[in-house]
C-alpha positions in Angstrom: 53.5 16.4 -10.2 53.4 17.1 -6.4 57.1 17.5 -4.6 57.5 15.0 -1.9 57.8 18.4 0.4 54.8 20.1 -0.7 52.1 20.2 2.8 48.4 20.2 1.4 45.7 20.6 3.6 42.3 18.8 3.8 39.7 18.8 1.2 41.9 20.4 -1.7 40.7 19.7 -5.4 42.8 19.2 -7.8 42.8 19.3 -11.9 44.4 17.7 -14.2 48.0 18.0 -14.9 48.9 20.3 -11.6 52.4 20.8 -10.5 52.9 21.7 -7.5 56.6 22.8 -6.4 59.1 22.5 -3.5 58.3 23.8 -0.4 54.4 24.9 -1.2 51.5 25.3 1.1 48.0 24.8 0.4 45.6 25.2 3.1 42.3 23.8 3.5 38.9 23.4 0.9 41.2 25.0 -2.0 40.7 24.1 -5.7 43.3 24.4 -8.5 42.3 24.0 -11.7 43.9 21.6 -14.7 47.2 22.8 -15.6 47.8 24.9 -12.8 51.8 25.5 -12.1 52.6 26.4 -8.4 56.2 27.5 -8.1 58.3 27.0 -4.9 57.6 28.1 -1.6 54.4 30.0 -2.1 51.9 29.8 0.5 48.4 29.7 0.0 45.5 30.6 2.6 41.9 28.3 3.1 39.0 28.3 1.1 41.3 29.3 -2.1 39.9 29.1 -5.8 42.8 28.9 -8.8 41.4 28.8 -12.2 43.1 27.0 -14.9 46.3 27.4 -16.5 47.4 29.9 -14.1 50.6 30.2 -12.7 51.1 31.0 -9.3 55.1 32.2 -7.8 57.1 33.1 -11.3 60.3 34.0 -10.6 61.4 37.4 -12.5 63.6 37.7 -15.1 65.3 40.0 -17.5 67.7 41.1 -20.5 70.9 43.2 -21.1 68.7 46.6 -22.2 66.4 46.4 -19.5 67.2 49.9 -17.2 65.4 48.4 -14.2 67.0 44.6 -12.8 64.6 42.8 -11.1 65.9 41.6 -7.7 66.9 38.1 -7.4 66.4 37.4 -3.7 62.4 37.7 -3.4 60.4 36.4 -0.9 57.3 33.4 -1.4 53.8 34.9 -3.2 51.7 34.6 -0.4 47.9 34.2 -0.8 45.1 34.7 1.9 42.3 32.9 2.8 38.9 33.4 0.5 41.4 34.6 -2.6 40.1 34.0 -6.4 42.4 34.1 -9.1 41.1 33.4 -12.4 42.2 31.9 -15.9 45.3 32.0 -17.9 46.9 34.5 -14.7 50.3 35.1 -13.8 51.4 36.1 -10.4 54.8 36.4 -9.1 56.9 35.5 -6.5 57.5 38.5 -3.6 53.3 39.7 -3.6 50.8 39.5 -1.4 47.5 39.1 -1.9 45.5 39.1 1.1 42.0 37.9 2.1 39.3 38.2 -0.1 41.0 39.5 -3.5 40.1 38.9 -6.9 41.7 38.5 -10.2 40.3 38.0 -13.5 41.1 35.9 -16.1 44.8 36.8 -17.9 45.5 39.1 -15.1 49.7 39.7 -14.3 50.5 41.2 -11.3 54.6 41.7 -10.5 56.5 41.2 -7.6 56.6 43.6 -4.7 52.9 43.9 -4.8 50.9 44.1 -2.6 47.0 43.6 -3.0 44.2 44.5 0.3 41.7 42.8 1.5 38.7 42.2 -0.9 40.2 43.8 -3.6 39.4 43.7 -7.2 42.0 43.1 -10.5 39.8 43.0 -13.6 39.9 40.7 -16.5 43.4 41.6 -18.2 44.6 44.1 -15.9 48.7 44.4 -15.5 50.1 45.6 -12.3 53.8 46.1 -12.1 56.4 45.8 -9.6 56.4 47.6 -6.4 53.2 49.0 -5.8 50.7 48.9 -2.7 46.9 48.6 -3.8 44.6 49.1 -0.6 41.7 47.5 0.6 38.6 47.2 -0.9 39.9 48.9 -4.3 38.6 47.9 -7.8 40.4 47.9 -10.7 38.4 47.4 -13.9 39.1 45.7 -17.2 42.3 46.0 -19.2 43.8 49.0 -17.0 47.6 49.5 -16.4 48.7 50.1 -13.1 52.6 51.0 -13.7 55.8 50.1 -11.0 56.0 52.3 -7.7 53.0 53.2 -7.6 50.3 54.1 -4.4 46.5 53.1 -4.6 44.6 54.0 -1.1 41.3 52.4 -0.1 38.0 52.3 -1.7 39.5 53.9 -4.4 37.6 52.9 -8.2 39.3 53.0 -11.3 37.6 52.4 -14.8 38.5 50.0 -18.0 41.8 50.7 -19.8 43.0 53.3 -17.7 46.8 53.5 -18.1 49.2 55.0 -15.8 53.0 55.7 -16.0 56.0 56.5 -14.1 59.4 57.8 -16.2 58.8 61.3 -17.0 61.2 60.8 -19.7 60.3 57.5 -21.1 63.5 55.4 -20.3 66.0 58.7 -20.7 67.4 57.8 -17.4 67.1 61.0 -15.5 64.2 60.5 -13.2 63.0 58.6 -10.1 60.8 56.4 -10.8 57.0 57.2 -9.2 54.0 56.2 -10.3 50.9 58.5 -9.3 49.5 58.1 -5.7 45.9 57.6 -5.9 44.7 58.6 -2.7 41.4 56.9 -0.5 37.6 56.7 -2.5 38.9 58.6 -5.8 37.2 57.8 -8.6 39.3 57.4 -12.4 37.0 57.1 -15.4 37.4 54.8 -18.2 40.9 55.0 -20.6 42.2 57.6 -18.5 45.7 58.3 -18.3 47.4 59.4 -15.4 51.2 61.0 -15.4 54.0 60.0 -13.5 54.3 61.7 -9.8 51.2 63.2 -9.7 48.1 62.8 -6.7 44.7 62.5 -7.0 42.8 63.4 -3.8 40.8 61.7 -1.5 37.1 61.4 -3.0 38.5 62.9 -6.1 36.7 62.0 -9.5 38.6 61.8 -13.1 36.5 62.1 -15.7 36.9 59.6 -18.5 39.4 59.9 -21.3 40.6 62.5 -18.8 44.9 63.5 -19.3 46.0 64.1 -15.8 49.0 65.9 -16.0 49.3 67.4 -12.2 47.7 66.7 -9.1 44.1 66.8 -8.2 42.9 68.3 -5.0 40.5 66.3 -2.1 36.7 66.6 -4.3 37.5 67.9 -6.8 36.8 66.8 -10.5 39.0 66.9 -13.3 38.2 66.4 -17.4 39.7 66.7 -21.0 43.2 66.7 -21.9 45.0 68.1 -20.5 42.8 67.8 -16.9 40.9 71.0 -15.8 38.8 71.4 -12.7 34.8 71.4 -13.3 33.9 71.4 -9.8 34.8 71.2 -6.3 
């Protein structure tokens, strides 16, 4: 299914079973794959790969418990030029993702995101809502990357880490920030990193690592909770 106002550019593959939205625009040499969904209004770059059953522009959507209401009035997903997205992904409406990113296979990122150029989202990885991930960042395997948070360039972060942002776990009583990650710090694999806290430029977290407050430029942190081993 392709609406009558959809503008498709030259040399586009498509699967089987595709549908492609109101108001959608595809740019040249792109390939979706079968049973892609495109949602309204998003806008897609040249020389664009989309692997099957993904689903590109979800709206948001919520229930009466939920503390944090997504906004209703979000912009298109937009998608650069050069921009993989793999199998089975969701991506929502209100992100960026900009030339040269890519996402594995089963991969969710929220709205309000916004992914740099040549970027990495592993295989299974879930980043929430309003968070900026720089250039040239890689985010491995299964990691969490929780709302409002702050990843700088060049920055590397291992399988499974898992990051948070409610000091009090849905008590109410604190502003929401996720931890700032700041440019070429390295996070080791299944780390977990506390709400608010900074890791410096350069800085390396060991695996397994608990960081409970912020790291200083080159410096290395290990255990639980996070100690300094070196500068």
């Amino acid at each position: 299914m392709i609406h009558p106002s959809a503008v498709i550019g030259d040399q586009v593959v498509l699967g089987e079973g595709v549908v492609i939205e109101e108001n959608v625009t595809i740019g040249d040499h792109v390939t979706i794959g079968h049973h892609v969904v495109i949602k309204k209004d998003t806008q897609i770059g040249s020389h664009v790969e989309i692997a099957d059953l993904t689903v590109l522009g979800k709206n948001t959507s919520s229930n009466k418990k939920m503390a944090r209401k997504p906004g209703k009035q979000l912009g298109p997903l937009l998608i650069g030029d050069h921009v993989r997205v793999g199998c089975n992904s969701v991506i929502y409406r209100g992100t960026t993702l900009e030339s040269g990113v890519f996402v594995g296979d089963l991969s969710s990122i929220r709205e309000h995101v916004t992914v740099g150029e040549d970027s990495i989202i592993g295989r299974n990885a879930i980043v929430e809502t309003n968070t900026t991930i720089g250039r040239r960042v890689t985010i491995q395997t299964g990691c969490y990357i929780t709302a409002d948070m702050i990843i700088e360039d060049e920055v590397f972060i291992g399988p499974c880490c898992s990051t948070s942002n409610d000091m009090y776990m849905g008590m109410g009583n604190y502003e929401h920030q996720g931890p700032i990650i700041k440019k070429g710090a390295k996070i080791g694999n299944n780390a977990t990193l506390l709400p608010g806290i900074t890791i410096g430029e350069n800085a390396i977290v060991g695996a397994g690592t608990v960081v409970v407050k912020d790291v200083l430029n080159h410096h290395t942190v290990v255990g639980n909770p996070g100690r300094i081993i070196k500068k």
